[in-house]
N, C-alpha and C positions, 0 to 999 in steps of 0.2 A: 504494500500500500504506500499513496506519496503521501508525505506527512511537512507542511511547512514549520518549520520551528522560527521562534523569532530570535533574530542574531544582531547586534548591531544594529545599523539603520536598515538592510534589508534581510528581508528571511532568507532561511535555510533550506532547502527543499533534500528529503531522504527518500530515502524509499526502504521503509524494513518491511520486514515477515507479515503475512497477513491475520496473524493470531494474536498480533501486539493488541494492548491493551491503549488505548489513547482516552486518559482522565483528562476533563475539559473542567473549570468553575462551571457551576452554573450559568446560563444564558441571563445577562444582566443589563437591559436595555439603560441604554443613554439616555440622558436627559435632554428634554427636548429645547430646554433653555438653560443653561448649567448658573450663568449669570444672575438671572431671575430668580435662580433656585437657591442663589447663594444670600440674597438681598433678601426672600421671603425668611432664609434661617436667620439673617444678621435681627431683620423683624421678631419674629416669631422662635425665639432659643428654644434651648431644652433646660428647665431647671433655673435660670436668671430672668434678669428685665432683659429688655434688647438693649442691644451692641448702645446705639444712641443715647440711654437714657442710663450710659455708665462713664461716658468720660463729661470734662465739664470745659471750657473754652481755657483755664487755666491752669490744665490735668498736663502731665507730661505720658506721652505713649509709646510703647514700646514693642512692636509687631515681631512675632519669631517666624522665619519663616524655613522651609528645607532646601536642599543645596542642590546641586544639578546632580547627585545620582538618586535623587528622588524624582518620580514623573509624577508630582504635583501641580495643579492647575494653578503654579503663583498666579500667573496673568491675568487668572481669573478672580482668585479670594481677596489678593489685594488691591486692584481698584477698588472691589466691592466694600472691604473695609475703609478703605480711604475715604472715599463718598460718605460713609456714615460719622465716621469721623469727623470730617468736614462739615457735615449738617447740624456735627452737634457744637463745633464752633472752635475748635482745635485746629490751628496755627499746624504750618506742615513743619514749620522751626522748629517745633514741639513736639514732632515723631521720628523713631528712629528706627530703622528695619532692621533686626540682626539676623546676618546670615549663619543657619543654624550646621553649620560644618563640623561637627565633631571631632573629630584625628582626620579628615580629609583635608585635600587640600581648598584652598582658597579661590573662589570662581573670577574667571576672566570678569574683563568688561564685557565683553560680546555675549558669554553665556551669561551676565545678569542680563543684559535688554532681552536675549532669549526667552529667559527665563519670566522676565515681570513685566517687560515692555520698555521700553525708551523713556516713554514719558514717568512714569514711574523712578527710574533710575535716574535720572536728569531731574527731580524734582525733590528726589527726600535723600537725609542723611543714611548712608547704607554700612553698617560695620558687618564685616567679615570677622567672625569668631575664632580667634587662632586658641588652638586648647593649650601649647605649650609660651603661650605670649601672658607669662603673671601679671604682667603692667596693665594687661587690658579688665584683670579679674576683679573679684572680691570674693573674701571669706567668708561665705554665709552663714555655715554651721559643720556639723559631725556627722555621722552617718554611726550607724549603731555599732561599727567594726572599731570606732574610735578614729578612722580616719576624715583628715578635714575636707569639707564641700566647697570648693570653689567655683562661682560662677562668673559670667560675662557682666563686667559691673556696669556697663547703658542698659542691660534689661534691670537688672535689679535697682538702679536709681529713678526708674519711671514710675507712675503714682497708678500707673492704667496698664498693665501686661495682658497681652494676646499672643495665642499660640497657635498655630496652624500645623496642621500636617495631613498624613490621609494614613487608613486603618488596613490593615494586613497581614497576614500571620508573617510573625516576626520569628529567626532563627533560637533565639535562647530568651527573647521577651515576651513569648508568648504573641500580642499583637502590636502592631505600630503605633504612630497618633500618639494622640493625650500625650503624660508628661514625657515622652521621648524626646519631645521638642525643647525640653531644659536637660535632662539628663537620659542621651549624652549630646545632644545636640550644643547647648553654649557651655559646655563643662569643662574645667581643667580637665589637663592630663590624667592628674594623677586620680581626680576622683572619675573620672572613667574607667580608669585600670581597675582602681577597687572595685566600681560595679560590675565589671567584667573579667573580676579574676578569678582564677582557674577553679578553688571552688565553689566560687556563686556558680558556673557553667557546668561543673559537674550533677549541681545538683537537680535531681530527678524530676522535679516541677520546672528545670528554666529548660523549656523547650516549646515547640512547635504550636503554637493556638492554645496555653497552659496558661492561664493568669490566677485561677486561683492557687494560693501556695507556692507561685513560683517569686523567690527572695528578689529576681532582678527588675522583675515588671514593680513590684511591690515597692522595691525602693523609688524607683525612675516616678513611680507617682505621688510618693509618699514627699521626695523632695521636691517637686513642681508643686504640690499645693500648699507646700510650708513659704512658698515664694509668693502665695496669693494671686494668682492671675486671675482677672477679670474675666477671660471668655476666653474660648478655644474654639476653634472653624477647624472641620475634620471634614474630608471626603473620603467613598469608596470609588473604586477604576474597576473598570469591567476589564479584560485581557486586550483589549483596544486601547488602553489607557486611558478611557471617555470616564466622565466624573458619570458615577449611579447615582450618588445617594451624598445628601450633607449633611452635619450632625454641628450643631454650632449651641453655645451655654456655658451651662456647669461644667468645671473639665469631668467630673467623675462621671454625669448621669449623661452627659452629651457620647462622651469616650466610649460608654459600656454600652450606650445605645448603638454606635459603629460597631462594635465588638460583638452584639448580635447581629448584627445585618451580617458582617463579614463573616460569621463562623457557618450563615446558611449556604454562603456563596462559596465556600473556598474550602472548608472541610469535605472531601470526597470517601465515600465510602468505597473500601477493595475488599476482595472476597479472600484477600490470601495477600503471603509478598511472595517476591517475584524473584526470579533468577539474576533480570539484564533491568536496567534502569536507565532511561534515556531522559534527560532534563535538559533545560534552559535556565537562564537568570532574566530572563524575560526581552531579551536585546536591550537596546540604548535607552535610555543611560543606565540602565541596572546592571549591564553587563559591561562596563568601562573598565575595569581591571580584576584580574582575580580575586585581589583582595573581596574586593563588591560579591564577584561569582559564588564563591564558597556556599552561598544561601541555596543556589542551586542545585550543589552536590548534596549538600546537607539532609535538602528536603526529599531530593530522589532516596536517600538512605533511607529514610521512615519507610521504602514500599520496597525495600528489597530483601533478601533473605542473607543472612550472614555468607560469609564466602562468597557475594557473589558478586556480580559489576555493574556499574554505572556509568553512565557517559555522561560528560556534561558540555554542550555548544554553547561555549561565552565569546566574545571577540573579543576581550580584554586586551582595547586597542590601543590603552595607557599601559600593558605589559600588567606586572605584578601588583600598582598603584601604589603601593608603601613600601619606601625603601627598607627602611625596618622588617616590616614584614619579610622579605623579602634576601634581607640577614638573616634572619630568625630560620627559617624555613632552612639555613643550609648548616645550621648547628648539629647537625647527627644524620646518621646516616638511613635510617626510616621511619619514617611516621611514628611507629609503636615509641621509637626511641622518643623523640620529639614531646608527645602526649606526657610522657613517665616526667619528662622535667618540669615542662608546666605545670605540672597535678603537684609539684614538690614544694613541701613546706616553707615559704618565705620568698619563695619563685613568684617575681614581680616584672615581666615587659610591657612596653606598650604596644599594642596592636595585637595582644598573645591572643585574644579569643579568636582571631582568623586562622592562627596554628592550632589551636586546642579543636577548635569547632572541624577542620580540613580532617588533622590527624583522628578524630574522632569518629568522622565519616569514612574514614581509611581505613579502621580498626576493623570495619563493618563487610567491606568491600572493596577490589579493586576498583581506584577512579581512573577515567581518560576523558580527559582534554580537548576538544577540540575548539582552536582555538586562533587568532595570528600570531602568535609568540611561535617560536619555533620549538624544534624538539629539544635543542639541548636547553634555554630556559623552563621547559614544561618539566622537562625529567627533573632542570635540579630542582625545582619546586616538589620533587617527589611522586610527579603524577604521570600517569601512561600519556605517550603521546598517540595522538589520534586524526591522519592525517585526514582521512575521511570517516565519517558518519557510517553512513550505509554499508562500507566496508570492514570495517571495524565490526560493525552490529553482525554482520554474517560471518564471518570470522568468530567472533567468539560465539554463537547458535552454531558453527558445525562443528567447535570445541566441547559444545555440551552434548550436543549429541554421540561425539564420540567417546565421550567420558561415560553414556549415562543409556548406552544401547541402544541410540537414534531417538530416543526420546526428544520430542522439541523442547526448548527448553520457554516458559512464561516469560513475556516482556511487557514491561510497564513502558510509557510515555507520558511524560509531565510537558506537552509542550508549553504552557506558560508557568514553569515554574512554581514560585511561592505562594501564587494565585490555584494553586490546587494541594493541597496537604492530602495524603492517603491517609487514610486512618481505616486501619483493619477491623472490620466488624460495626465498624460504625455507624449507627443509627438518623442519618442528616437526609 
């Protein structure tokens, strides 16, 4: 069968076995005016007054917003906030957009007009969040580990904070949105390492569409509403990237009310796992470097059976994305090795949950790459390289079969990624 996977800015086109399993979201129509629909929630919240009747003409505002490997509709959430803003009498002098970058890097100028529009970027102050820049932060508080929380001090000096993002099951947070957009979106370094270190990631709650009992979702919110933000604008993306759904208010009852829409959309039930595992990271921009990728090996590993394989089509057309990472990755000589150090007592990098999370999915099954990094980057990153899809996939199907007495062997497809979570037995 031909199967288009999304890669990049253009698709992939395979052609595997016709017995493959191809898990789709839900069908989740666009909205027919995304704009309108943003201006009815800024009106009409979840759990607050509206957006208008919260700042005041002498409020200082502080908009969060996500970075280009999020396909968020900035273009769209923040005009719509700005207008309201505006009507309630708030000076543009008086607002300030922090770009919610986390350990990424820093967006051009062309990707902000991209991203928000021209006039937007030509019009308001725009801070880029550097997590390792202390100058730009402040010390807000502790976190229960006794380590200290630093955040972006223009969001915390504003009297009016908003935070925007859009909801989706998240690698080890459970789902996106809500307070991701302060922690780890404007966060130190160091307090993102803490929320992502090796054993918060280990533990059995920080995974895949998990927020009850999972410690890291639990912090990332617990610290966003110790910061007080007035409102949050959350969307869901159908597999088109089209906005479905807006969830705009109280960050908890707005959040949770994403967090149902998305877990009907995007939790897929499977009858079983599966031998071969074929994913994506959804193309551009989610698939801009491996770093980013990793979500889609990750989530292909929930549907596959121990010992067996996964392919993952990212273009990871920034290479590895984090030089660190990137270090880090050639400290030992396989995965299992890799996994053992991070999980080790007092064992502290930044960027380590992209090696914890990879080698974790390693541990499970062989990965392969396909990818434009070539094969001796791909290997030293410790991963199969995979020069073609379609031939790869058949290749290892007459592996299985000849391992296993012509048996064929079950093959899952995740062509959009993190937008379909398997879940074995599941009732959705």
């Amino acid at each position: 069968m031909k199967v288009s996977l999304p890669y990049g800015r253009q698709p992939l086109e395979v052609d595997l076995p016709d017995q493959a399993h191809v898990l789709l979201p839900e069908r989740l129509p666009a909205l027919p005016d995304p704009l309108e629909a943003v201006r009815q929630a800024l009106r009409q919240p979840i759990g607050s007054p509206p957006l208008a009747e919260q700042a005041r003409p002498d409020d200082t505002v502080a908009i969060v917003f996500s970075d280009i490997t999020r396909p968020v509709p900035n273009h769209i959430l923040l005009p719509a906030i700005l207008a309201e803003l505006a009507a309630a009498g708030v000076a543009k002098e008086n607002i300030v957009l922090v770009n919610a970058t986390g350990m990424h890097r820093p967006n051009t100028r062309d990707e902000l007009i991209a991203m928000l529009g021209r006039e937007v970027v030509e019009g308001y102050r725009i801070v880029q969040h550097e997590a390792t820049n202390r100058s730009q932060q402040a010390l807000f508080s502790r976190n229960e580990r006794g380590g200290e929380i630093w955040l972006n001090a223009d969001y915390l000096k504003a009297s009016v904070k908003i935070l925007t993002g859009f909801v989706e099951p998240h690698i080890f947070a459970g789902y996106s949105g809500g307070g991701k957009a302060v922690l780890p979106g404007i966060a130190s370094a160091e307090t993102i390492l803490s929320n992502h270190s090796g054993p918060m990631l280990a533990h059995p709650r920080a995974a895949w569409c998990q927020t009850e009992g999972n410690p890291i979702f639990q912090e990332m919110r617990q610290v966003a509403l110790a910061t007080r933000p007035a409102f949050i604008v959350n969307v869901t993306l159908n597999e088109r990237k089209e906005t479905t759904a807006v969830f705009a208010g109280d960050l908890v009852q707005a959040h949770d009310a994403g967090i149902a829409f998305a877990e009907r959309a995007y939790v897929r039930p499977v009858p079983r796992r599966y031998d071969i595992a074929v994913s994506t990271n959804m193309g551009y921009p989610a698939d801009i470097n491996l770093y980013q990728s990793i979500k889609g090996m990750s989530v292909a590993a929930q549907g596959v059976k121990e010992g067996g394989a996964v392919i993952l089509a990212a273009e990871c057309a920034e290479g590895m994305g984090q030089p660190h990472f990137a270090e880090m990755v050639a400290w030992r000589q396989t995965p299992r090795e890799l996994l053992v150090i991070v999980l080790a007592a007092g064992f502290a990098e930044l960027v380590q949950w992209a090696v914890q999370s990879q080698a974790m999915a390693q541990a499970k099954a062989d990965v392969y790459l396909h990818s434009a990094m070539g094969r001796e980057q791909t290997e030293r990153a410790h991963l199969r390289y995979c020069p073609d899809v379609t031939k790869t996939v058949a290749a290892l199907a007459e592996d299985f079969r000849r391992r296993n007495g012509g048996r064929e062997p079950s093959i899952l497809v995740l062509p959009f990624g993190q937008l379909t979570v398997p879940r074995v037995g599941a009732d959705v």
